[in-house]
C-alpha positions as CSV (number, residue, x, y, z in Angstrom):
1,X,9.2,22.9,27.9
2,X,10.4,21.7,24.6
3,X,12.6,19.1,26.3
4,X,10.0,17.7,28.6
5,X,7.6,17.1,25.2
6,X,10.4,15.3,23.4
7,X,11.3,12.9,26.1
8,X,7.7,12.3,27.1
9,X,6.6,11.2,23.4
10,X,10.0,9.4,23.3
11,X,9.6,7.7,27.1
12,X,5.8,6.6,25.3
13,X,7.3,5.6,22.3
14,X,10.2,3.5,23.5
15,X,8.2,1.9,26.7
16,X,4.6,1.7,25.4
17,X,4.4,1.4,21.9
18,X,7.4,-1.0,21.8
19,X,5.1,-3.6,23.2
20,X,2.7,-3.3,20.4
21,X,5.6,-3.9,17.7
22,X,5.2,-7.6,17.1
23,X,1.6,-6.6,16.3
24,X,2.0,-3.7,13.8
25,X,4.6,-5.8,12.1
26,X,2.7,-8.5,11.7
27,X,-0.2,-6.6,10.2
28,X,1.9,-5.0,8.1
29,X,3.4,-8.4,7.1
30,X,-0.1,-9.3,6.6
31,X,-1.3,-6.0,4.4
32,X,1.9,-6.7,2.1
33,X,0.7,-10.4,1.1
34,X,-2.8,-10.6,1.1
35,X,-3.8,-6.8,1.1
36,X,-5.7,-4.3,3.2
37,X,-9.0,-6.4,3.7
38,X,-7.0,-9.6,5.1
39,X,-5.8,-7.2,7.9
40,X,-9.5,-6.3,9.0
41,X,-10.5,-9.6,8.6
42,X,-13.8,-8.8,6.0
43,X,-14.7,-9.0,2.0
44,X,-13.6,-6.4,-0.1
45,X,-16.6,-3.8,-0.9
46,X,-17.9,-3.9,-4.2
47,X,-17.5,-1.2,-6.8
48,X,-21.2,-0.3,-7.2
49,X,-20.8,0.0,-3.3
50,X,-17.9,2.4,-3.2
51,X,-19.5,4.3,-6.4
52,X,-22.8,4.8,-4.3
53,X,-21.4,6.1,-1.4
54,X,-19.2,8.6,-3.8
């Protein structure tokens, strides 16, 4: 049962999410230079924001 788990998540991992790659590592790319909010494409929240919902 064990052995069916493993090579299932690793079949999924190798055959699916391999063809997402160039995407994650470009999102990451872009979370490394320009930070978090660049990824999702909006303005940072403002502080008075974040304290509010707090």
């Amino acid at each position: 049962m064990t052995i069916a788990i493993g090579g299932g998540a690793a079949f999924a991992i190798i055959f699916f999410y391999s063809a997402y790659l160039p995407m994650f590592l470009a999102q990451l790319e872009t979370a490394r230079s320009s930070g978090l909010t660049a990824v999702s494409g909006r303005e940072p929240a403002s502080r008075e924001a974040l304290w509010r919902t707090l």
